[in-house]
TORLUMKE-197239 format. One record per residue (C-alpha): residue in three letters; x, y negated, z negated. Coordinates in steps of 0.05 Angstrom, whole numbers, padded with zeros to 5 digits. Each point is the difference from the previous one (the first is absolute). Example, Ala and Ser with C-alpha at 12.3 -4.5 7.8 and 13.67 -1.06 7.14 Angstrom:
! residues 2
  residu       x       y       z
     Ala   00246   00090  -00156
     Ser   00027  -00069   00013
This chain:
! residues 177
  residu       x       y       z
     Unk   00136   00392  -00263
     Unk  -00019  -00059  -00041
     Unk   00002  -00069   00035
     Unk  -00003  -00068  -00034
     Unk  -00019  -00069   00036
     Unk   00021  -00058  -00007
     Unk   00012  -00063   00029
     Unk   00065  -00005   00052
     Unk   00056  -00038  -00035
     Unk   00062  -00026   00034
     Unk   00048   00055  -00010
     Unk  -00059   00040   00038
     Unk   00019  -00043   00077
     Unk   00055   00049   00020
     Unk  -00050   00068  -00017
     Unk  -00050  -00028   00032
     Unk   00030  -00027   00064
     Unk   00029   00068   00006
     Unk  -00064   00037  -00019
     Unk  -00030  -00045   00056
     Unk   00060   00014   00057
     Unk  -00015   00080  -00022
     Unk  -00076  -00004   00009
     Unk  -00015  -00031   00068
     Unk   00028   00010   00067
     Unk   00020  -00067   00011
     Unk   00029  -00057  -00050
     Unk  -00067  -00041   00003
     Unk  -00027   00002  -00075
     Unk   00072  -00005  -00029
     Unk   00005  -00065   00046
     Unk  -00080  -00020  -00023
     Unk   00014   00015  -00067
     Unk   00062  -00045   00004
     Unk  -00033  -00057   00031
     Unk  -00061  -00006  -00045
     Unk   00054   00004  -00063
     Unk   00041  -00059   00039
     Unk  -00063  -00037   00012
     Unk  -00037   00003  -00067
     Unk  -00055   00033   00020
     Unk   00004   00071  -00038
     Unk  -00051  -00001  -00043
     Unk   00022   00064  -00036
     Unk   00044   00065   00021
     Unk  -00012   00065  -00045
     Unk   00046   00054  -00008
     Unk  -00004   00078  -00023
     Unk   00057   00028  -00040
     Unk   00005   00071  -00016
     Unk   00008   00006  -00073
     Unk   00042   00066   00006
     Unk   00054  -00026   00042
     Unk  -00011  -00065   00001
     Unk  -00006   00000   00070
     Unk  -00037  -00056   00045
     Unk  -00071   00044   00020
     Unk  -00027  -00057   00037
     Unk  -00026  -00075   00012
     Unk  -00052  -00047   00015
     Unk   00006  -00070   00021
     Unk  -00068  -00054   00001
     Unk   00009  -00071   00028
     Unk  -00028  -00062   00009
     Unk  -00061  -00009   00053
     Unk  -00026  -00072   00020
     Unk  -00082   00020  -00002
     Unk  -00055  -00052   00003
     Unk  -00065   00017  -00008
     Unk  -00040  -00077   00036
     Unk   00068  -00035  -00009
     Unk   00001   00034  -00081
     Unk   00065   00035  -00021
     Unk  -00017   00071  -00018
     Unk   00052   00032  -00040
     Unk   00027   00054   00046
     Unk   00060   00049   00010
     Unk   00028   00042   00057
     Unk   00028   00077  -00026
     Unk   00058   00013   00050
     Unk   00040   00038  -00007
     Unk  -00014   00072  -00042
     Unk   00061   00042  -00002
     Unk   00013   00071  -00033
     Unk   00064   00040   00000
     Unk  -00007   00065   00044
     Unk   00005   00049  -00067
     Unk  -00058  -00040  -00035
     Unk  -00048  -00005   00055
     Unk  -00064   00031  -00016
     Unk  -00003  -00001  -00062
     Unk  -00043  -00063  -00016
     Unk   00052  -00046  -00002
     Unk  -00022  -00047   00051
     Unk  -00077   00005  -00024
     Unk   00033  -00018  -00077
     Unk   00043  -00055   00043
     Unk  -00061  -00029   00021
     Unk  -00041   00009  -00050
     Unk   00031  -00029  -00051
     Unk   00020  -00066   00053
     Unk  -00084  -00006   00004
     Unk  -00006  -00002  -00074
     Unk   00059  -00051  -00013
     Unk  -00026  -00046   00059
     Unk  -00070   00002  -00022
     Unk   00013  -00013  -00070
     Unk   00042  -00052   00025
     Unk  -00059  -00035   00034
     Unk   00013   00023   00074
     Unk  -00066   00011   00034
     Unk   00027   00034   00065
     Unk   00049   00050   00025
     Unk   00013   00005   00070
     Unk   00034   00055   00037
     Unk   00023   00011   00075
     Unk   00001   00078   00006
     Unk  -00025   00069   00020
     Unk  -00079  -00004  -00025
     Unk   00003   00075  -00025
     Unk   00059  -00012  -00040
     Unk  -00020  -00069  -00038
     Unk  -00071   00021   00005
     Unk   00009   00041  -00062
     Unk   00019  -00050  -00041
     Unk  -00060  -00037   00026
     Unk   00032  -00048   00053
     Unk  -00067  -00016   00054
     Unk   00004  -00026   00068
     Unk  -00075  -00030  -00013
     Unk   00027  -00043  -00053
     Unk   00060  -00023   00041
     Unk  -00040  -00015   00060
     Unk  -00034  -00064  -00034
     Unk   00069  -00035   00001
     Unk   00034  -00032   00066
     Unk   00067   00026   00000
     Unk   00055   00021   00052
     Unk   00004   00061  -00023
     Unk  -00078   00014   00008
     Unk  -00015   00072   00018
     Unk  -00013   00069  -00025
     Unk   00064  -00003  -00034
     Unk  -00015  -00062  -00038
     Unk  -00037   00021  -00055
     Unk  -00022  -00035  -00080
     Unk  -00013   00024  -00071
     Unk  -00033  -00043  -00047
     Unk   00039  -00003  -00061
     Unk  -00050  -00020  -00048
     Unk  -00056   00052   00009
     Unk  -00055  -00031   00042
     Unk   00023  -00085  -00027
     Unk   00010  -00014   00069
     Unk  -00066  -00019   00039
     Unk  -00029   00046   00056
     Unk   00010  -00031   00066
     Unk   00061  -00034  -00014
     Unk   00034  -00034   00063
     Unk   00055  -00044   00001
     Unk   00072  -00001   00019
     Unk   00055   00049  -00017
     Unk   00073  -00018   00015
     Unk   00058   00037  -00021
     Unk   00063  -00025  -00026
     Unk   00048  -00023   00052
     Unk   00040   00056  -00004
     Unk  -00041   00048   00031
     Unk  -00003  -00039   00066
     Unk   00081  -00006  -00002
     Unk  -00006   00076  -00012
     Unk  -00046   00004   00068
     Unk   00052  -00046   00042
     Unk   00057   00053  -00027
     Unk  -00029   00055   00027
     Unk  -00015  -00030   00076
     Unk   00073  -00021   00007
């Protein structure tokens, strides 16, 4: 199996809501992933095509975070959600998901990536609680966690503010009704 990246284009929306629906019990990151299109704030959404069949593999979504570091913006993004189709799950195509949306956001000048998950899972791709904890958030917890995107650019003992884009807090008031 040979999988190719590249960014999500429009004729990619159907797929992906699907791959979404498929994926998780509930219809929450199809309904995030909506919102943060709706609102502007995706910042960038990968996908994973199998080159054989041509085949949707997978798909990554970053978006925007409002993070202040004394009042300063700090370029930031939120990964939410990861996705892989049942047949293509473990065999790296998250990690290559990922991977290659750290890359494209660094090079693009994004200092932080922020993640609210299961610490064993993003821990691998080197997600920390410790750096996550110097940021006020709502979210704050072991299951907020950070990964500098610029190898070591940001300063130790960062604290400031971290706020994510409205559409995760619309997501939260779906879920209690």
């Amino acid at each position: 199996m040979t999988i190719a990246i590249r960014p999500a284009t429009g004729g990619d929306v159907a797929a992906i809501d699907a791959l979404l629906r498929r994926s998780f019990p509930a219809a929450d990151e199809a309904l995030l992933v909506q919102r943060l299109c709706i609102a502007g704030d995706m910042v960038l959404t990968l996908v994973a095509d199998d080159e054989e069949t041509g085949a949707l593999a997978g798909m990554v979504a970053f978006s925007r975070m409002d993070v202040r570091v004394n009042e300063v913006p700090l370029a930031a993004v939120a990964l939410a959600p990861v996705a892989v189709e049942a047949t293509y799950r473990q065999q790296g195509v998250a990690e290559a998901l990922i991977a290659a949306g750290h890359r494209h956001l660094g090079d693009a000048g994004y200092l932080l990536s922020f993640v609210l998950g299961d610490p064993a899972y993003y821990g691998r791709f080197g997600y920390a609680a410790d750096l996550a904890r110097g940021f006020d958030s709502p979210y704050a917890g072991d299951y907020l966690m950070a990964l500098a995107l610029q190898d070591g650019k940001l300063p130790c003992g960062v604290r400031g503010a971290a706020r994510h884009a409205g559409a995760f807090a619309a997501l939260g008031e779906v879920a209690e009704a």
